[in-house]
Every structure is written in C-alpha cells, then in structure tokens.
C-alpha positions in Angstrom: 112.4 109.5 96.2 112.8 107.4 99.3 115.4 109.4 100.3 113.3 112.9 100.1 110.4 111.3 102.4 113.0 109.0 105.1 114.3 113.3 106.0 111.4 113.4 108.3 111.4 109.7 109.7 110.6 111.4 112.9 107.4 112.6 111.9 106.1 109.9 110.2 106.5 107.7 113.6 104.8 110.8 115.1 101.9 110.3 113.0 102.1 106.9 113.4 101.9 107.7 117.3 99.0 110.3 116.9 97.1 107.2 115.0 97.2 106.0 118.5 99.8 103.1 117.9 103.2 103.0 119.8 104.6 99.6 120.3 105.1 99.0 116.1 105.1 102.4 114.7 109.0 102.0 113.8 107.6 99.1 111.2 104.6 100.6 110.6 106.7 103.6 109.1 109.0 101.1 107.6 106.1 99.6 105.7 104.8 102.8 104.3 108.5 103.1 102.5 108.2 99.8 100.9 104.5 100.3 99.8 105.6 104.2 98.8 108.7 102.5 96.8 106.5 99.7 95.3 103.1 101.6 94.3 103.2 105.1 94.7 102.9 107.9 91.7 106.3 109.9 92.0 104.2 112.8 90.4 101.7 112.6 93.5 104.2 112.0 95.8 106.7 114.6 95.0 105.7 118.2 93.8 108.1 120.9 93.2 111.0 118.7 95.6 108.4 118.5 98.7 107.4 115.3 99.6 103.1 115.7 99.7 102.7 115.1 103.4 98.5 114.3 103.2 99.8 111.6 100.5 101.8 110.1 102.9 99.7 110.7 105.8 97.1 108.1 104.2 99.0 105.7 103.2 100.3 105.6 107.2 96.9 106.0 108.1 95.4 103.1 105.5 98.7 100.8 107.2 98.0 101.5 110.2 94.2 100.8 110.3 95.1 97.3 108.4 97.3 96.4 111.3 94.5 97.4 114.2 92.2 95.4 111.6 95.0 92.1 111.7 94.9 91.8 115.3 91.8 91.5 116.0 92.0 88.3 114.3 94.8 87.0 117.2 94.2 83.9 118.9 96.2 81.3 121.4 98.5 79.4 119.6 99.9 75.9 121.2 102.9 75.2 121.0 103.4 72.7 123.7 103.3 71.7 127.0 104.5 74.4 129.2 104.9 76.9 126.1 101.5 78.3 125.7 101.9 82.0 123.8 98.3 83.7 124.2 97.1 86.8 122.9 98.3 89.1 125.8 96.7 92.2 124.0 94.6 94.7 126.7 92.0 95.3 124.5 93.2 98.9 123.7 93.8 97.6 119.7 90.5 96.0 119.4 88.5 99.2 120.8 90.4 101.5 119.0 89.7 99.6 115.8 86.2 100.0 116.7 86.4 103.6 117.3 88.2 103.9 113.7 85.3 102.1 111.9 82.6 104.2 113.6 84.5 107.3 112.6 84.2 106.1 109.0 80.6 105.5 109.7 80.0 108.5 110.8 81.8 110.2 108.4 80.2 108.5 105.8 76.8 110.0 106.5 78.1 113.7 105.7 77.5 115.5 102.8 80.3 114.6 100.1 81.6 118.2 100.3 82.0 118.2 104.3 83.8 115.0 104.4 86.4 115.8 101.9 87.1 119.2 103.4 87.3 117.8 106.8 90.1 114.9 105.5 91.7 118.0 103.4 92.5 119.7 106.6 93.4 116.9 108.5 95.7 115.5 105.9 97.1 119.0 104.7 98.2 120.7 107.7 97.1 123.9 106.1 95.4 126.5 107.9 92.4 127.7 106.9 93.0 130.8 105.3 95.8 128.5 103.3 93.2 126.1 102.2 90.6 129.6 101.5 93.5 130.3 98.9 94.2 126.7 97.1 90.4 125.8 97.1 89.1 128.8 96.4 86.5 128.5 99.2 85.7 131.3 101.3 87.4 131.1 104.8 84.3 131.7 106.6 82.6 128.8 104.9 85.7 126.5 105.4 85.4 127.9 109.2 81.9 127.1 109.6 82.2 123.8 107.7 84.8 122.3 110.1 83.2 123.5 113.2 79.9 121.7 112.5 81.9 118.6 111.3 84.1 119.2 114.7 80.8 119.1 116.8 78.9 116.2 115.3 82.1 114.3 115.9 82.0 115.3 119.1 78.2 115.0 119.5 78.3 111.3 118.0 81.6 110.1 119.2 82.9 111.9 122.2 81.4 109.5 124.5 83.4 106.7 122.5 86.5 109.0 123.1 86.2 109.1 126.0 85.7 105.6 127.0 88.6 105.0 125.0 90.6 107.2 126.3 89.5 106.1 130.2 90.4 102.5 129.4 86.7 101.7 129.4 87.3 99.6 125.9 84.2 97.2 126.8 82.0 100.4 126.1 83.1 101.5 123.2 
C-alpha cells in the first residue's frame, strides 16, 4: 500500500507546498505515510489499484494544519548563558494559521451541500463535467455552486489573502 502512494512522493510535497508550508514539507509528507500505514482504511485508500488522491489530500491537509496549529505554541527556551534559542519564526505560520481557521469559519456558515461540493472539487481534481457524471448533479448547478462559493471567499477573505500574501501578517 505504502508503496502504491510513495510513486508520487513528488506531489504530495507539492501539496504540501500549495498548503503554504515549505521549510518541513519533506516530514510533513513523511508523517502522512506513517499515519496512512497506521490508521488508514486500505478499501478507502486504494480503489481499483489507484491510490484516492482527495483521501490523501486530507490527511496532508489535517497534518499540516496541526503543525501551523503546534507552532503557535513556540516560545524561548533557556538553555544557558550565551545559548539563548528564541522562536525566530516571521510570523508567516501564525497568520496563515489564522487565515486557515477563518476559512473553516467561513466555510462553516454555507449551506451543507455547498461546502461539501466545494471540498469535493478541491480534493478531487475532477473537473466539473467529471464530477456532473459521478454525482449526478447537473454541470450547470455544480458551475454555479462553485462560483458563488468562489466569490464569497473572495468577498469575505480576499482582503486576508491578500495581507497574507503582502507580508502584512499583523492584519490578518
């Protein structure tokens, strides 16, 4: 099973990248493996050979988000005189945690049915004629869906993003 999902090591530290961490997504990925060897369902896992890439997705996702979470928590240790290790961090972990929890809030206040579309075609990579066929949803609704969830992200959060993305972390 590990073997099947470590074939695209590469893009599992992409997605690890795109989650906006860089500096530990190596063990971030290498963490998923022993959590995926330790807990997961090989029959949710694994379908027809193919390793289920949303499964996977979330569980690098849920990591991830517990290691933004951890860090937060950081303080200076003392060692001794001379050997003072502080928490060096520019404050990029601590707003982007932030930005991650206000996502869930927001996301949270949709409708049950636009939130779990929206994760479906995160987490799938399907398109939406794809997902039209396996949900049997019409691919104008699934359209229409993910444009308004698209713009009340953008509506409610895009100023966040931005800030974020401009290094302005003390206004996110």
């Amino acid at each position: 099973m590990l073997e099947l999902i470590a074939q695209d090591h590469k893009h599992w530290i992409k997605v690890v990248n795109h989650f906006g961490e860089y500096e530990m997504a190596e063990d971030l990925v290498q963490e998923m493996y022993l959590r995926v060897n330790k807990y997961a369902n090989t029959s949710k896992l694994i379908t027809d050979g193919k390793v289920n890439g949303g499964y996977v997705r979330f569980v690098l996702m849920s990591i991830t988000y517990d290691y933004h979470k951890s860090k937060k928590k950081l303080e200076k240790i003392r060692i001794g005189e001379g050997f003072e290790i502080e928490d060096t961090t520019d404050g990029s972990e601590e707003a982007y945690g932030t930005f991650l929890e206000r996502l869930d809030a927001e996301m949270n206040t949709w409708h049950w049915f636009d939130r779990q579309l929206f994760k479906i075609y995160i987490n799938e990579e399907k398109s939406m004629r794809d997902l039209a066929e396996g949900t049997t949803i019409s691919c104008s609704t699934i359209f229409n869906t993910l444009k308004n969830c698209k713009q009340r992200l953008k509506d409610n959060l895009g100023e966040s993003w931005d800030d974020f993305k401009n290094n302005d972390w003390e206004l996110i």
